[in-house]
C-alpha positions in Angstrom: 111.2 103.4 203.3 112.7 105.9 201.3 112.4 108.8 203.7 111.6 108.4 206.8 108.2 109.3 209.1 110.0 112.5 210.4 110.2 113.4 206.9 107.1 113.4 206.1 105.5 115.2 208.4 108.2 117.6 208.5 107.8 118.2 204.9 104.1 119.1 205.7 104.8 121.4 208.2 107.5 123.3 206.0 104.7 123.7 203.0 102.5 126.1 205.3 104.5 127.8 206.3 107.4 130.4 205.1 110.0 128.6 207.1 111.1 126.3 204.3 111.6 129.5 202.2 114.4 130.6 204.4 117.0 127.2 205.2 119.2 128.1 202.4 119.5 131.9 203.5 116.8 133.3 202.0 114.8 136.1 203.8 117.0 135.4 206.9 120.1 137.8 206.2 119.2 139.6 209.8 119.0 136.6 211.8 121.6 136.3 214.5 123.9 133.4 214.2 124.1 131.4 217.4 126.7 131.1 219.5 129.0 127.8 220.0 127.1 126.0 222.2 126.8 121.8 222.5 125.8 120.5 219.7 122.2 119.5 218.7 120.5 116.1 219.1 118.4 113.8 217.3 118.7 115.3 213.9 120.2 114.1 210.7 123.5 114.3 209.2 123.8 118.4 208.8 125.9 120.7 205.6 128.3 122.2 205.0 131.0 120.0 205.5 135.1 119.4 204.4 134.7 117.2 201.6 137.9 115.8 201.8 137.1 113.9 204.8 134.8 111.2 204.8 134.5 110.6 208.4 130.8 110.7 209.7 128.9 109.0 212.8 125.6 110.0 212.5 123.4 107.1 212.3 119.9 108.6 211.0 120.4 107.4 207.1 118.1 108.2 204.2 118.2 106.8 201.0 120.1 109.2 198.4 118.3 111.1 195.8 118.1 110.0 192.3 120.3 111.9 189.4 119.8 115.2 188.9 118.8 114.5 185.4 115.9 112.5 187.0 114.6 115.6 189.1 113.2 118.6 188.4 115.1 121.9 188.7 113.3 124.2 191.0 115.8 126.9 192.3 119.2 128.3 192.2 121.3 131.0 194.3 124.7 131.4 195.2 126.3 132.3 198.6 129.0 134.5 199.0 132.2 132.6 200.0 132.5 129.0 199.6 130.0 127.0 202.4 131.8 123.7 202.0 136.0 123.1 202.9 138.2 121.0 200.3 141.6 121.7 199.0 141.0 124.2 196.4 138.9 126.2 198.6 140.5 126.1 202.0 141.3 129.9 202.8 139.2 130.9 205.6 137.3 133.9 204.4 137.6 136.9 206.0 136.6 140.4 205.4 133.5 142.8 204.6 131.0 139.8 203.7 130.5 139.5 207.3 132.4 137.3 209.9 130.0 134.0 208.5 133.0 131.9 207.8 133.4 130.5 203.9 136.4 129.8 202.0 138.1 130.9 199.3 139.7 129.5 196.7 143.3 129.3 196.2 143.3 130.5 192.9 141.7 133.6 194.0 145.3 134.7 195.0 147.3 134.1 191.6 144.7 136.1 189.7 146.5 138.9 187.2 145.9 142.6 186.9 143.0 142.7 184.6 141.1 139.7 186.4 141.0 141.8 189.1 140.1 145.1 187.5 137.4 146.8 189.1 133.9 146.2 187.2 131.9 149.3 185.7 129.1 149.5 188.2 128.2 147.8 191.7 128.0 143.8 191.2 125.0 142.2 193.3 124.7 145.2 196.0 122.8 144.3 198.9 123.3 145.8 202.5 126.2 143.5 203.0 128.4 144.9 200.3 128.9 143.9 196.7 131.1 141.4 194.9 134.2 141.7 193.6 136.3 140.3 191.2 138.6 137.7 193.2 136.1 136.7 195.7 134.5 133.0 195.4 130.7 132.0 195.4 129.1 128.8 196.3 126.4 128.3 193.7 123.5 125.4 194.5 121.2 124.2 191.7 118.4 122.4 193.6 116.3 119.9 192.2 112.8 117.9 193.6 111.6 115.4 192.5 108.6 117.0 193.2 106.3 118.1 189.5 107.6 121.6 189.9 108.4 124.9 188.2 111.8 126.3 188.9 111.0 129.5 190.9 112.1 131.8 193.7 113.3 130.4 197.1 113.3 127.4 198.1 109.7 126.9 198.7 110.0 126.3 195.0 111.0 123.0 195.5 107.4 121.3 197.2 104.2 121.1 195.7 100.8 120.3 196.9 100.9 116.9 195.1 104.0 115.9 196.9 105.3 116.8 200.2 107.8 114.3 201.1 110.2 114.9 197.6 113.4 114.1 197.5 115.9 117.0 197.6 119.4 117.3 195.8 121.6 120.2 195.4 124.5 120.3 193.2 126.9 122.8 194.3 130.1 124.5 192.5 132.9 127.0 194.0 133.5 129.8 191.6 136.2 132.6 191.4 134.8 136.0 190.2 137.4 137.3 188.0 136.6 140.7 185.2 137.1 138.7 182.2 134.7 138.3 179.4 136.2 135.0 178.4 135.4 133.0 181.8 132.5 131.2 182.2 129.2 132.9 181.6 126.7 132.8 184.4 124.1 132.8 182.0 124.9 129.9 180.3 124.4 128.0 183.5 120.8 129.6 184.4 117.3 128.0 183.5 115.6 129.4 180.1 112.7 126.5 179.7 115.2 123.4 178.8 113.3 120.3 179.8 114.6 116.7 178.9 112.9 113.6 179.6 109.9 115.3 180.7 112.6 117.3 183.6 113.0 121.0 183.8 117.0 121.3 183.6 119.7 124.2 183.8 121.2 125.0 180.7 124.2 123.2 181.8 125.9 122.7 185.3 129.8 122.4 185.1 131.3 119.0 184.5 134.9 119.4 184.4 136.2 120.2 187.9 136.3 116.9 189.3 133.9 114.4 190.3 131.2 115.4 193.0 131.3 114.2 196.2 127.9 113.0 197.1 126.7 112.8 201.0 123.5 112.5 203.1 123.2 116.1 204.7 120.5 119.1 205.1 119.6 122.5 204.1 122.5 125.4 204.8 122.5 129.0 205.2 123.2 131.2 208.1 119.8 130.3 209.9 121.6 127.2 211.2 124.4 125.8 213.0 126.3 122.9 215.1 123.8 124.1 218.0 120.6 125.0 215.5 120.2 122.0 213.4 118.1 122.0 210.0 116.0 119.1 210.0 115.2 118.6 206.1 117.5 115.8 204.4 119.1 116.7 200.9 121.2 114.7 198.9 124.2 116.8 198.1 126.7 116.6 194.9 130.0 118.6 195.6 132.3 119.4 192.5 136.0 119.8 194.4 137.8 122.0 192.2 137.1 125.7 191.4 136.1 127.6 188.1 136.7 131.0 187.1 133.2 132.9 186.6 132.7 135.9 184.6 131.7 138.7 187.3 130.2 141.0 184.8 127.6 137.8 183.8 127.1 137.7 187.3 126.1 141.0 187.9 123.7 141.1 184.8 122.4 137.7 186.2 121.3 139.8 189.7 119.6 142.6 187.5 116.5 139.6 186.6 115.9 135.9 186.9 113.0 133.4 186.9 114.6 133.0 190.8 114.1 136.6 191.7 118.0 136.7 193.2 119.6 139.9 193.8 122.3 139.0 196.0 124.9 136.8 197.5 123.0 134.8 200.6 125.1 134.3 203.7 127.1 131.1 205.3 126.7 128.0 207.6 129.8 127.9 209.2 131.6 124.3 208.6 129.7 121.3 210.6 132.7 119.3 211.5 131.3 117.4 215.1 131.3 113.1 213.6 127.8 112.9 214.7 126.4 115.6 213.1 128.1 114.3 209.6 127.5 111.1 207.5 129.9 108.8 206.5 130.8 109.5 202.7 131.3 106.0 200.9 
């Protein structure tokens, strides 16, 4: 089978409900993160995780997700502070965004003087503070392959037609740096581009290595090693940083077909073997 009974009746559950809306962060920035405690049971193989090791006893497998490029794109956020761990983004984050956990990356700290010149007006303000040039974000483009419209949260991602899709997210780390030659945020949104019949981002990067790709779940704050999510996603994770334009960041908050004003929260790093899947 290529998803498994829990699955599917999961999936049900989560489409009448506003609980799927809120697994990557969304609508949940006042939950209280749970303390350490033992770590959950009977769940599959959890996110975020350190890349770079491929260690993983959790034996509940699914079958990975098709390509992207086979799925349809139906949302995309970014997190404040990198969710997963791998060399370039190592530096345990720590700081005014909130004692979540994240990383940074390492490039973040050889940035020059006009990189890290203070931006015009308030970048992405929400009640958490703003962003800055140096800090890193953790963007996810989510696709279903689900027939669906790319829209706002994650509930975006099921329709009526099919509640058992498969989910993939590809992720990239980004450092915000004040510099109108960096990559434009823009030109990594959704503006209508379909191909092959598949509702696509304009582009997602392609030159900082190629992605890791686990079995794992949904992230955001809402979880952790003792509250497990218990949707399975397919996830593709570029290992090396980019430098992002903040300013196309900040102009990027001000209106999008995902209604995202802000940087959403982090899971702090899953790293208990049978919570993880073995990356082959």
């Amino acid at each position: 089978m290529f998803k498994t009974r829990i699955m599917i009746a999961l999936a049900a559950t989560f489409l009448s409900s506003s609980v799927f809306a809120d697994v990557h962060g969304h609508d949940v920035e006042h939950a209280e993160h749970a303390v350490d405690a033992p770590a959950c049971t009977g769940f599959g193989p959890q996110t975020p995780r350190d890349i770079d090791s491929h260690h993983g006893d959790n034996k509940l497998a699914f079958s990975l997700s098709p390509s992207y490029k086979d799925m349809n794109l139906c949302n995309l956020h970014f997190h404040v502070n990198a969710e997963h761990k791998a060399k370039e983004y190592a530096i345990h984050a720590e700081g005014e965004h909130g004692a979540d956990g994240g990383y940074q990356c390492s490039m973040s700290k050889h940035l020059s003087k006009a990189e890290l010149a203070a931006t015009a007006e308030p970048v992405c303000p929400s009640e958490h503070g703003e962003l800055k040039p140096g800090d890193t974000i953790e963007v996810h483009w989510v696709h279903s392959s689900a027939p669906v419209t790319p829209g706002p949260t994650l509930g975006a991602c099921l329709s009526d037609n099919v509640k058992n899709p498969d989910l993939r997210v590809e992720a990239q780390v980004f450092t915000l740096v004040n510099d109108p030659k960096a990559l434009d945020f823009n030109s990594l949104d959704y503006h209508g581009k379909t191909v092959n019949g598949y509702k696509q981002a304009d582009a997602i990067p392609s030159n900082t290595g190629k992605p890791v790709v686990f079995a794992g779940s949904t992230t955001g704050p809402k979880y952790s090693e003792a509250t497990c999510s218990p949707l399975q996603v397919t996830w593709s994770v570029r290992p090396s940083c980019a430098k992002l334009d903040i300013n196309s960041v900040a102009k990027w908050c001000k209106g999008n077909a995902f209604k995202e004003d802000h940087a959403h929260g982090v899971r702090k790093l899953v790293t208990t073997p049978s919570l993880l899947s073995e990356i082959k």
